[in-house]
Rosetta silent file (secondary structure, phi, psi, omega in degrees, C-alpha in Angstrom):
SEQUENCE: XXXXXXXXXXXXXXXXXXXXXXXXXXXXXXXXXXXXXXXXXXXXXXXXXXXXXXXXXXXXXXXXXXXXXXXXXXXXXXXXXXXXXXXXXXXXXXXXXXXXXXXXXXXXXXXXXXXXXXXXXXXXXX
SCORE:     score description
SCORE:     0.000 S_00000001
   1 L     0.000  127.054  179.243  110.521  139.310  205.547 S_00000001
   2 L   -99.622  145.980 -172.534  112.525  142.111  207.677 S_00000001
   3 L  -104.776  152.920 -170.449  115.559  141.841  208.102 S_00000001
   4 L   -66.412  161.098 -171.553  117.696  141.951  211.549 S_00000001
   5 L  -104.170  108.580  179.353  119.613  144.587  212.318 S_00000001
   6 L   -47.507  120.621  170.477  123.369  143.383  212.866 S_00000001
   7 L   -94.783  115.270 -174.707  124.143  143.167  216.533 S_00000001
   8 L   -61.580  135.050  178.924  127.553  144.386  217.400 S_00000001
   9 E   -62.638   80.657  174.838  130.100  142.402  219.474 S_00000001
  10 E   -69.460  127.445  148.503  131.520  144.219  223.048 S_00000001
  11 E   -60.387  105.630  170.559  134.658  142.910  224.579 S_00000001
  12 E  -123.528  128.963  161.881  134.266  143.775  228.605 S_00000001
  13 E  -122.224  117.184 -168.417  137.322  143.169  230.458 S_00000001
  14 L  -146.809  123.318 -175.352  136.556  143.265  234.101 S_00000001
  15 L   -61.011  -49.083 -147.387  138.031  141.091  237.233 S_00000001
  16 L   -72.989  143.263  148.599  135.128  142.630  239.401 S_00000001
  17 L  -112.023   37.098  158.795  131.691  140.984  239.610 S_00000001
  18 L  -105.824  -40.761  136.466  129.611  142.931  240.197 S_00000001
  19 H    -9.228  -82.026 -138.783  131.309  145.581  237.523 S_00000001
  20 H   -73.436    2.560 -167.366  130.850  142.970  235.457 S_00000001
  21 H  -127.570  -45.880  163.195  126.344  141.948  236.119 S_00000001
  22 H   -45.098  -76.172  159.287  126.292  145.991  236.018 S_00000001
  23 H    -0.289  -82.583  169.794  127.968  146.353  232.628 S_00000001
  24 H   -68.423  -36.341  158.673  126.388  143.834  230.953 S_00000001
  25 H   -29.601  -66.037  170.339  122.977  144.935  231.953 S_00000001
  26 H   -58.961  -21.385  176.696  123.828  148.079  230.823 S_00000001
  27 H   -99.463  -39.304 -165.805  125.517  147.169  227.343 S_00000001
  28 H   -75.889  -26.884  144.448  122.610  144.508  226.587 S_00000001
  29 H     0.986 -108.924  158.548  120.168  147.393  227.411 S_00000001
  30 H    12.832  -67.850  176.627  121.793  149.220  224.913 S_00000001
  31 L   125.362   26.695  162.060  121.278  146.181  222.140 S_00000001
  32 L   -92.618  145.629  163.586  124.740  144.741  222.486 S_00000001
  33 E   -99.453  145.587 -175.245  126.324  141.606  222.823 S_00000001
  34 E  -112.883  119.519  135.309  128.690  140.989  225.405 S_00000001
  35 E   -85.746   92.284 -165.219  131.795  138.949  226.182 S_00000001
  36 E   -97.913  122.080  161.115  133.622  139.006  229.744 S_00000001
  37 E  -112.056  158.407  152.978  137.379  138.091  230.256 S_00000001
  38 L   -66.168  -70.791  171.877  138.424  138.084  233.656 S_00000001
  39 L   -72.769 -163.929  146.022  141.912  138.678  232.835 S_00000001
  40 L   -85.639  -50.376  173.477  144.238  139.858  231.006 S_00000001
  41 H   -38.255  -46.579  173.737  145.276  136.565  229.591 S_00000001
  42 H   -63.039  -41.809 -171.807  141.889  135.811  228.830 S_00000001
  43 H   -72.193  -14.230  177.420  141.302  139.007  227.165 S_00000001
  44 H   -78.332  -69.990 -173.944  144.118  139.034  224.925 S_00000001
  45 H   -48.435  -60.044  161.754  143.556  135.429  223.903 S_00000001
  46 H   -22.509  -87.615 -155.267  139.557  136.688  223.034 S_00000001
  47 H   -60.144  -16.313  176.183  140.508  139.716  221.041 S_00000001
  48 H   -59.276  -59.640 -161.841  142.833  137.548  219.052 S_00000001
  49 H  -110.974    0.220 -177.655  140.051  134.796  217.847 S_00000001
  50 L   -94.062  168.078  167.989  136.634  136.835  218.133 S_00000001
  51 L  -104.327   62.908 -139.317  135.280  139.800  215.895 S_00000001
  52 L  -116.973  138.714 -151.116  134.500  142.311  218.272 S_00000001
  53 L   -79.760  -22.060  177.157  133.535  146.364  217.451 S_00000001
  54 E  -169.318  150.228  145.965  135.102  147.711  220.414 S_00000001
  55 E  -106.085  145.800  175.908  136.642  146.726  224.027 S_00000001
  56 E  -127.842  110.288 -161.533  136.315  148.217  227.174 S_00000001
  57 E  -107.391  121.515 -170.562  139.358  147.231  229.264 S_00000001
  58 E   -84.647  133.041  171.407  139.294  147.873  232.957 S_00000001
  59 L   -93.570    9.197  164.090  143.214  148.724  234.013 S_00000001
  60 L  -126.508   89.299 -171.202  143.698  147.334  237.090 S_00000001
  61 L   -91.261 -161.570  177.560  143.361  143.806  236.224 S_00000001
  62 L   -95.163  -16.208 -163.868  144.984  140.476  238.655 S_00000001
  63 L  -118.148  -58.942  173.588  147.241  139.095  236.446 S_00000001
  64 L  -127.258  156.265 -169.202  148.443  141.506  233.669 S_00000001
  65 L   -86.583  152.063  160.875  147.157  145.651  233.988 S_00000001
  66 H   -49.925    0.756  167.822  145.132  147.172  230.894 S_00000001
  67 H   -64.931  -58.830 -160.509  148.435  149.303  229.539 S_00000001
  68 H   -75.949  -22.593  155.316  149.803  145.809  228.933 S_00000001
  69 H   -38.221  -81.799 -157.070  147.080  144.055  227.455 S_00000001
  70 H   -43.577  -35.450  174.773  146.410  146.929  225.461 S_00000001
  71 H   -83.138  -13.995  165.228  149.876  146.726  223.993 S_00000001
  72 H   -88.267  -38.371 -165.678  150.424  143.196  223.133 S_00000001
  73 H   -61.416  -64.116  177.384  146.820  143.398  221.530 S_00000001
  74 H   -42.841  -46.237  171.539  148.093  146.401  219.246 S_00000001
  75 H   -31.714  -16.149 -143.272  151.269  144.458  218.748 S_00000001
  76 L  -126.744   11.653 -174.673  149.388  141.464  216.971 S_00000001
  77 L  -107.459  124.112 -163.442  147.021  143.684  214.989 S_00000001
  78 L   -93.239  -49.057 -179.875  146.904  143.193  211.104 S_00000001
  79 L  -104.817  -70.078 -174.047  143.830  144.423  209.219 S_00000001
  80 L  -120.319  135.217  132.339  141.794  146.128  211.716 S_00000001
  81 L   -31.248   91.307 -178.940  142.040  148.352  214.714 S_00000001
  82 L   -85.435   92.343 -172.790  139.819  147.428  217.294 S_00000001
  83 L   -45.785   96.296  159.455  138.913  150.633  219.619 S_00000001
  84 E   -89.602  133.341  156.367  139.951  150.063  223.297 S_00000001
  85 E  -129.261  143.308  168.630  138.525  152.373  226.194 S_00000001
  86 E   -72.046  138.965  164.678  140.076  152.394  229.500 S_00000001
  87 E  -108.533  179.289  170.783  137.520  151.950  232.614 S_00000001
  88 L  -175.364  179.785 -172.361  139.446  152.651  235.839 S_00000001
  89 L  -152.159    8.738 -179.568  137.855  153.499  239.222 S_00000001
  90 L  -150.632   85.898 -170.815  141.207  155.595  240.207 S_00000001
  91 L  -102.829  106.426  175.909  141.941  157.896  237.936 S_00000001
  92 L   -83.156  160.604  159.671  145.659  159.567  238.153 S_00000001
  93 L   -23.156  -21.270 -178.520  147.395  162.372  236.739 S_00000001
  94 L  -144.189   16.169  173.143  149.046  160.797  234.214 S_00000001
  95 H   -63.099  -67.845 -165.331  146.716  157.822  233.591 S_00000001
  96 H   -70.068  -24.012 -176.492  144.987  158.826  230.932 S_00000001
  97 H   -86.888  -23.027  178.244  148.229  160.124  228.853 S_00000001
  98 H   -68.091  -41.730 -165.895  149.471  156.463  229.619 S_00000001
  99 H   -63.126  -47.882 -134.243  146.328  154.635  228.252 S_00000001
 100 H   -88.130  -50.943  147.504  146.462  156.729  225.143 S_00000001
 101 L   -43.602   -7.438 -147.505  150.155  156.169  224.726 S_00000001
 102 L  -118.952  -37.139 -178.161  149.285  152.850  225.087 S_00000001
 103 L   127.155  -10.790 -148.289  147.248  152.435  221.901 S_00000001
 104 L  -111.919  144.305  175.087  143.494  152.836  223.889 S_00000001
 105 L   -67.742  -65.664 -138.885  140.847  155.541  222.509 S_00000001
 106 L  -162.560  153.077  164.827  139.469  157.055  225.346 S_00000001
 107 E  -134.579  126.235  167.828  139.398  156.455  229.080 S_00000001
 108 L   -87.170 -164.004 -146.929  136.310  156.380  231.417 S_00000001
 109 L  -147.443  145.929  156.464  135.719  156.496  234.981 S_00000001
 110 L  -113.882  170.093  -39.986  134.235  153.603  236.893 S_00000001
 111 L   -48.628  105.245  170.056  131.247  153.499  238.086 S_00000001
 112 L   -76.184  109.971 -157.702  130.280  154.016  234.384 S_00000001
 113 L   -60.494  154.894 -176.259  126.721  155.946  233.038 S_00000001
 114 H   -94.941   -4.751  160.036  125.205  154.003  230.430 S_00000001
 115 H   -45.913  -75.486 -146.337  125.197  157.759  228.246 S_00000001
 116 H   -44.298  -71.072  175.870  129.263  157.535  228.345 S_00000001
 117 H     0.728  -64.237 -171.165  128.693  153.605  227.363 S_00000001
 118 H   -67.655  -57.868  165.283  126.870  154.775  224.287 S_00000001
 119 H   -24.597  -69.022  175.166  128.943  157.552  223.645 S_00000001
 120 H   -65.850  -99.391 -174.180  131.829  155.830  223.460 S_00000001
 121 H    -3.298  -59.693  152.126  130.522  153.279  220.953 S_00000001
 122 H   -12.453  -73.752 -169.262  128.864  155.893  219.103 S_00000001
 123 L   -75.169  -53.740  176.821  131.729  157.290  218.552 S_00000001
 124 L   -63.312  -59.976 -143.394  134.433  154.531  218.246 S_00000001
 125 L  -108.489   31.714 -163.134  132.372  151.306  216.583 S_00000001
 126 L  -106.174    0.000    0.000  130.311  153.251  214.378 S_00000001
């Protein structure tokens, strides 16, 4: 009998939907499982009760942005460190020193290659 190969859990948090039918294409591709928050609220509440190997938190969400997420989610973190990367589609001068400050691994660009996807996991979840 062979045995499966553990599939790892993604966190995507993305308002957009079409982002968000891209993504998951692109992560299940890959051989991941996916979760989608909408929010922030949602995404916070998720990372809280799920077991998930990495998130990839889009920063301009509707309700609360992906700094602030990211920072009550560090707040509330006990055992393990869950790798957040920033997506963004507007990437400023001082964005990326914020995210980082912020607690988040790495920040990508939107529209986002399914390489960097990989990458990052690779590198973060491994």
């Amino acid at each position: 009998m062979e045995l499966e190969r553990a599939v790892k859990k993604i966190l995507l948090v993305e308002d957009e939907r079409i982002a968000q039918i891209v993504n998951k294409m692109l992560l299940e591709e890959l051989g991941y499982r996916l979760d989608i928050a909408e929010n922030g609220q949602q995404a916070f509440d998720m990372a809280q009760s799920n077991d998930y190997c990495l998130i990839f938190m889009d920063i301009g969400l509707p309700d609360i942005n992906g700094i602030e997420v990211t920072l009550k989610i560090r707040g509330c973190e006990k055992a393990r460190r869950i790798p957040i990367v920033a997506l963004t589609a507007f990437m400023q001068a001082d964005l990326e020193e914020k995210c980082l400050a912020a607690g988040m691994d790495q920040v990508l660009t939107k529209p986002t290659a399914a390489a960097a996807l990989q990458q990052a996991i690779t590198h973060l979840a491994a």
